[in-house]
C-alpha positions in Angstrom: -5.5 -1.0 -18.4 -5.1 -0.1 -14.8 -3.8 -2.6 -12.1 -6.4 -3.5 -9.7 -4.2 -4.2 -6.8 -2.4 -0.6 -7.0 -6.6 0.4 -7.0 -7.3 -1.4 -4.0 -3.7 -0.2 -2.2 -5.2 3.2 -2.4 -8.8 1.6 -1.6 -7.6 0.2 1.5 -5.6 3.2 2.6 -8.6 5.7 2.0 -10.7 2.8 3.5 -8.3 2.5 6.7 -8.4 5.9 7.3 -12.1 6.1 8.5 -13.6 6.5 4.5 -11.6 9.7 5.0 -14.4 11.3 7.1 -17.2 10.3 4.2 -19.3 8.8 6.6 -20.4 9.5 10.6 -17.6 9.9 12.4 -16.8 8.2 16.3 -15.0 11.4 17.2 -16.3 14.6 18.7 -15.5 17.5 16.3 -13.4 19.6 17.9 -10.9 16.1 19.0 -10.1 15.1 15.7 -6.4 16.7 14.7 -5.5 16.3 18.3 -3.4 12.8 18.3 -0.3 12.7 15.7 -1.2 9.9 13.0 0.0 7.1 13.7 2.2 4.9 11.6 3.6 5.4 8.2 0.8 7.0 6.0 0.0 5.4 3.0 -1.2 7.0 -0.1 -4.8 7.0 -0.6 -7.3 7.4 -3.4 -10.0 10.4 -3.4 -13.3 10.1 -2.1 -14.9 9.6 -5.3 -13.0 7.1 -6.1 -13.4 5.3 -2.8 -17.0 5.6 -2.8 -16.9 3.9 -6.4 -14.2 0.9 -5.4 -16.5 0.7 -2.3 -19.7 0.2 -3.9 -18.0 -2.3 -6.3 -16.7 -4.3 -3.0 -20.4 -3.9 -2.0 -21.6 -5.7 -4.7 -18.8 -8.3 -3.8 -19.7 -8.5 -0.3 -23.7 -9.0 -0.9 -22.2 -11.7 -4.1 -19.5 -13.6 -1.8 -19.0 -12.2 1.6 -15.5 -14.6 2.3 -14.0 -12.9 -0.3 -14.8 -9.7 0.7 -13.4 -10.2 4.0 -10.4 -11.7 2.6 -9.9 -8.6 1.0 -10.9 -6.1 3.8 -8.1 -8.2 5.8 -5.6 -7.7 3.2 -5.7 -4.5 1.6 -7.4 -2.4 4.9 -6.1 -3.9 7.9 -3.0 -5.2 5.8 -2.7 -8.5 7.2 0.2 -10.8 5.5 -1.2 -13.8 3.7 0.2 -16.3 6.1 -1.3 -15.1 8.7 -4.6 -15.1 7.3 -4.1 -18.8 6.0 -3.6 -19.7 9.8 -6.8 -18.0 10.7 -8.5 -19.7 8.2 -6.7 -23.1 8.7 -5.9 -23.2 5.1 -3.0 -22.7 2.8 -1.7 -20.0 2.4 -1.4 -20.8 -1.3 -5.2 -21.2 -0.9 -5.8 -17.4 0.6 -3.6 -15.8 -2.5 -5.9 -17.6 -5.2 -8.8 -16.8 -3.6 -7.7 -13.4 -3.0 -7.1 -13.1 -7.2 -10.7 -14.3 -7.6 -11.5 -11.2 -5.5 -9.7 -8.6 -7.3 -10.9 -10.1 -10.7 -14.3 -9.6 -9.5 -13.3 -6.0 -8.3 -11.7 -5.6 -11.6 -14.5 -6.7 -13.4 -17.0 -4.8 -11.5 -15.0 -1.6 -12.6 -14.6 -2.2 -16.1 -18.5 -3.2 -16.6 -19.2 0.6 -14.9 -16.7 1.9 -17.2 -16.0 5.3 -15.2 -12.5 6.2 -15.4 -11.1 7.0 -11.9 -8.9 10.0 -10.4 -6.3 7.5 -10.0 -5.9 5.5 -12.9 -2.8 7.8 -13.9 -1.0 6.3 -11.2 -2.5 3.3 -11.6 -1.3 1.9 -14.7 0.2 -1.5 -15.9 3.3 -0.9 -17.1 4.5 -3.1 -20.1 7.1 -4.8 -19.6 7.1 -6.5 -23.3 8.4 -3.4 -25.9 6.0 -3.6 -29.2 7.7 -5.7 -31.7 9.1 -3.9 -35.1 7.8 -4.6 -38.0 10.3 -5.0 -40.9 9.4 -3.1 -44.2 11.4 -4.6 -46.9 
C-alpha cells in the first residue's frame, strides 16, 4: 500500500520544477542551465508518474477545485498549514482535514486506475505493528 503524501511530496517537487520540462517552457532554449538552482532540491517523481498523479489531481480540480488548490499550496509551493488557515480565515485544524479529504480523493483516484508507479518502491507504508505469532500447540 503506498503512502499518498510521500506520492504527492514527489508530485509536488516534479510539479514545482516546471512538470520537469513536460510541457512549453517560458525560457528560451539555449537560457535554461544558465542560473544555479535555487534552494534545496527536493526529490521528485519521473514524468510518467507525474503525468499520472497530475491527471488524477485533474480529475480533482474539475470534481472540487478548493481542494485542489489546497493541495497545489501545500505540496508545490509548500506553504505551512497555518499560513494557509490565515489566508483562508479558517482553522488551521480545518485546512489539515480538508487537506486529508484531498489526498483520499488522490488516493482513491490511483487505486481505481490500478497502474503501479515508478515510485511506489520508495513509497511504501511501513508497518509499524509486527504480525502476531500464532501459537501451535
Amino acid at each position: 500500500m503506498r503512502d499518498i503524501q510521500l506520492v504527492l511530496e514527489r508530485y509536488g517537487a516534479w510539479a514545482a520544477n516546471e512538470g520537469a520540462g513536460v510541457y512549453y517552457s517560458p525560457i528560451a532554449g539555449g537560457f535554461k542551465g544558465l542560473l544555479p538552482p535555487s534552494g534545496k532540491s527536493r526529490p521528485a517523481c519521473c514524468d510518467d508518474d507525474g503525468l499520472i498523479v497530475n491527471s488524477a489531481v485533474a480529475c480533482l480540480k474539475k470534481k472540487d477545485p478548493y481542494l485542489s488548490m489546497l493541495l497545489e499550496w501545500y505540496y508545490i509551493y509548500r506553504l505551512p498549514l497555518r499560513t494557509m488557515a490565515v489566508k483562508l480565515g479558517i482553522s488551521h485544524n480545518h485546512v489539515s482535514t480538508r487537506l486529508q479529504k484531498a489526498e483520499g480523493f488522490i488516493d482513491g483516484c490511483l487505486a481505481a486506475l490500478n497502474v503501479p508507479l515508478e515510485m511506489d518502491r520508495y513509497c511504501q507504508k511501513e508497518n509499524i505493528y509486527p504480525p502476531a505469532l500464532k501459537r501451535v500447540v
